[in-house]
N, C-alpha and C positions, 0 to 999 in steps of 0.2 A: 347661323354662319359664324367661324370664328374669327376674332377679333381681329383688323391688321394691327402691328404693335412693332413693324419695322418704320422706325424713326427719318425723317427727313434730314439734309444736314440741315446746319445751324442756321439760322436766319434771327429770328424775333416770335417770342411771343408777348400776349400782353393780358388787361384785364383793364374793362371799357364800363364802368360802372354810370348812369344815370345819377345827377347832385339830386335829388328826388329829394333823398330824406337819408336818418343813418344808415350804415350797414348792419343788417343781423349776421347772426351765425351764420345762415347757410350760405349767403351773401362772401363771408370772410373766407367759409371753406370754399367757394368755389377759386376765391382769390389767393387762396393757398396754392391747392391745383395747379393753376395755372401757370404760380410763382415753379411749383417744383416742377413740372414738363418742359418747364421753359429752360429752366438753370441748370437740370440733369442733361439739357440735351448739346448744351453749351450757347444757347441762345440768349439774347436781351429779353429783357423784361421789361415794357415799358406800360404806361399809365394811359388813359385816354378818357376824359370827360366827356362823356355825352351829353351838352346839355344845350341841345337844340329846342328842348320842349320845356317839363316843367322843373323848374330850379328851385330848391329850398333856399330861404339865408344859411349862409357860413356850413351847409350841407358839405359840397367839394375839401372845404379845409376840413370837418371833423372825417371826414372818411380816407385823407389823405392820413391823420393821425392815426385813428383805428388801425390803419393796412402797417404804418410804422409801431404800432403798439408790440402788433405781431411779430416783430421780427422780418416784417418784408422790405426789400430793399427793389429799388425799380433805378433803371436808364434814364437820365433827363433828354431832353426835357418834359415835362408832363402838357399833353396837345388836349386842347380844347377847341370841339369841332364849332362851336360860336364862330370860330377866326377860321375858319377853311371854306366859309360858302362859295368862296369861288370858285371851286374844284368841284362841286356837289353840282354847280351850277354850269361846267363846262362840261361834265360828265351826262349830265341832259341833250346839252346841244348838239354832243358828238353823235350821240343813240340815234335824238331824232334824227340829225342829216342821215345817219345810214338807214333812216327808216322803220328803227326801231324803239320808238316814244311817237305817244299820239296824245293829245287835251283831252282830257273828259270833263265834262262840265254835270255828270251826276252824284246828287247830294247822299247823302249817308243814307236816309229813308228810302231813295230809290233804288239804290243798291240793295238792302235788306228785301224790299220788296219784289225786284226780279231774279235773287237767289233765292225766295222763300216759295217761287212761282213750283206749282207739280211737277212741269217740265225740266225744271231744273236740278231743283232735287234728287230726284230718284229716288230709289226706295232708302241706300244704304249712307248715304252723303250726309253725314253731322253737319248741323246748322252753321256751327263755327268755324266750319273748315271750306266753304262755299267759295271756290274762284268766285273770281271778278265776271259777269258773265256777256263783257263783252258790247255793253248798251251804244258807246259812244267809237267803237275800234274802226266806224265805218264813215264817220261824219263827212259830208263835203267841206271845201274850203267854204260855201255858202253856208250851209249848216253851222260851220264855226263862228263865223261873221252874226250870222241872226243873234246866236247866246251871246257873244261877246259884244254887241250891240244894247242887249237888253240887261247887260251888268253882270253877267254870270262872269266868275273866275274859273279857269280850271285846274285842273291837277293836271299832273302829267305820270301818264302810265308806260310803265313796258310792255312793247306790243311784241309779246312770246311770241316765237315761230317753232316752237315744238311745245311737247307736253310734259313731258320727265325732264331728268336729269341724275345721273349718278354721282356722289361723293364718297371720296375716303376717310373713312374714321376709324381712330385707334380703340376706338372701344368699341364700339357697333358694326364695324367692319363696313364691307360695300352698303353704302345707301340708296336708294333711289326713290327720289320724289317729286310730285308735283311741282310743275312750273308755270304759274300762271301769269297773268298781265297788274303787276304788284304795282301799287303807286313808286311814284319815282320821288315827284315833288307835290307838297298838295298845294290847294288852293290860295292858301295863304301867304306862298313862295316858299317855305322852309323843307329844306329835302328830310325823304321820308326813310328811315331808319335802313329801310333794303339797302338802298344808293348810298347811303352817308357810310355804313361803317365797311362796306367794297371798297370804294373810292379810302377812305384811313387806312387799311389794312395794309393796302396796295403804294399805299404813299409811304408807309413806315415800316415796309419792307417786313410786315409780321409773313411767315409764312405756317405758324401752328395757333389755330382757334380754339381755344381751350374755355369752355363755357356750360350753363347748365343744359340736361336734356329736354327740355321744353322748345328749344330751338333748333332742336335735327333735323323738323321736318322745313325751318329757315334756310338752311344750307344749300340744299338745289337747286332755290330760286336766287340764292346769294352767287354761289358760285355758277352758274348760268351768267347772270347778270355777270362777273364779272368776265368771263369767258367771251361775251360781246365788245366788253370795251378792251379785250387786249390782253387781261393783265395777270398776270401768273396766278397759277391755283394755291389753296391751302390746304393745311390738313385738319382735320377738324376733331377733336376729344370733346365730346357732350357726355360729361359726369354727369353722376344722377342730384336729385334736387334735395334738400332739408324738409323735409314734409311734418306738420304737425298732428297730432295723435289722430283727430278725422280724416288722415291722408291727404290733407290739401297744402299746398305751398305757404312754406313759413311766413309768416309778417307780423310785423310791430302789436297787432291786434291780438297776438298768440301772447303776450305777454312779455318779460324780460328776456329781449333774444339778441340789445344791442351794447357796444361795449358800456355805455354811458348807464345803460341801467339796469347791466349787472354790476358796475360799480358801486353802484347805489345799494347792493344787495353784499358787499363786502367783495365781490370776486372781482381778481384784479387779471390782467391781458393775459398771462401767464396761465394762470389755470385753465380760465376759456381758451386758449389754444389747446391745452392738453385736451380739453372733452375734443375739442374741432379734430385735431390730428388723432386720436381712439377712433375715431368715427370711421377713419381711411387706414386703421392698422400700423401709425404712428407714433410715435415718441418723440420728446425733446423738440428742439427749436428749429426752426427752418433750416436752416444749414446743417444741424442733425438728423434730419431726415433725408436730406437725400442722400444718402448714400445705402439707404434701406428702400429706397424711393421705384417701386418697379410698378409699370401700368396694371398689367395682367395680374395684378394681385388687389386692384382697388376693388371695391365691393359692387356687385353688378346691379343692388337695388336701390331703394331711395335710403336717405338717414331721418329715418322718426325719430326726432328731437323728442328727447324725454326731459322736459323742464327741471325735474330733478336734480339731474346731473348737472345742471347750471346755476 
């Protein structure tokens, strides 16, 4: 199918990175990306911490510099979803009153173990891609009452009322994907990555999702979910990912692939942007490229980082 590659107007795009740990390369170029979609298109560009889960020290400040190393410029202010659980949280209550969130009270092992069931599987269904298969969607309010009696916490899931979902992507064109019953919020109360970065999107007025492709088949179930609570659609560019030599997804473990320690290796911001911007058929600094800056001409595969060149 070919690509859509008719532009939305302007709104916002952004780049929502995890304080996890540093940025590598594939990391920076997807934040390239995102920078040139967004600013070629006349849109904001703004910043978004996710660090609802695991946080590194001083992580958010070195990856705020790295992205400045580069030559990226963002909108302020920079939002950190820490400080929005309200929103994550009234976007639950709204679901469920319309009847669309219900409590599960089953643990990770039960869930592995009634998507691993024959019945469930079938023959062609990858283990990892197994919906939610529905254990708790039926519970009575007694049913509730007994686990929340006996100490159980629950999560709270979206109870799907269909099964697909189509979206629009500049690169992959019409998508359509599975839509299953995705946590919302888990156990622990902290909202679950579906619902949190809907709810930002939609609050920060992004209307272009510019991300790696690992997350396409996220998209249906994103945009569904948001399509419940209201809230205007996106468009979504899922570039392809930095893969290292055995084709798997680049990480810190691959060697020298973040700014701090190829510094340590003499190369300074400047170079590693030149390999990052070669990668996507670029030259020069952010601001020099876009004007050379055209979708339908980024590369349709992954970038196998060849460490060499770093």
């Amino acid at each position: 199918m070919d690509a859509v590659l008719t532009l939305p107007a302007p709104g916002a795009g952004r780049f929502a990175p995890s304080p996890s740990g540093d940025l590598h390369v594939g990391n920076l170029r997807t934040a390239l990306l995102a920078w040139l979609f967004a600013r070629s298109t006349g849109r904001a560009f703004l910043l978004r911490v996710e660090d609802l889960d695991r946080v590194a020290a001083g992580a958010e400040e070195r990856q705020l510099s790295d992205l400045a190393a580069l030559g990226l410029d963002w909108d302020p202010p920079v939002v950190r979803q820490s400080a929005r659980t309200d929103r994550y949280d009234a976007a639950v209550d709204a679901l469920s009153a319309d009847g669309f969130a219900y409590p599960c009270f089953c643990t990770r092992r039960e869930i592995r173990e009634a998507a691993s069931a024959p019945q469930v599987v079938g023959d062609a269904a990858p283990a990892a891609d197994l919906a939610y298969p529905g254990t708790c969607r039926s519970l009575t309010p007694a049913d509730i009452a007994d686990r929340v009696a006996a100490g159980r916490r629950p999560a709270w899931r979206l109870r799907a009322a269909r099964e697909t979902w189509t979206v629009a992507d500049l690169l992959h064109g019409s998508f359509t994907g599975r839509v299953d019953d995705v946590v919302l919020r888990r156990n622990d109360g902290l909202a679950a990555y579906n619902l949190a970065v809907v709810v930002d999107d939609a609050a920060q007025g992004v209307d272009q999702v510019v991300r790696g492709d690992d997350l396409l088949t996220s998209a249906p179930r994103q945009a569904y979910l948001g399509h419940l609570l209201g809230l205007p659609p996106v468009t979504y560019a899922h570039v392809p990912l930095a893969l290292n030599g055995d084709g798997r997804r680049l990480a810190k473990r691959d060697g020298a692939v973040t700014l701090a320690d190829l510094a340590a290796r003499g190369r300074n911001a400047e170079q590693v942007l030149a390999v990052i911007a070669a990668s996507v058929g670029l030259t020069g600094t952010p601001q020099d490229m876009l004007d050379g800056f055209d979708p339908a001409a980024l590369p349709a595969g992954p970038w196998i980082v060849d460490p060499a060149l770093l």
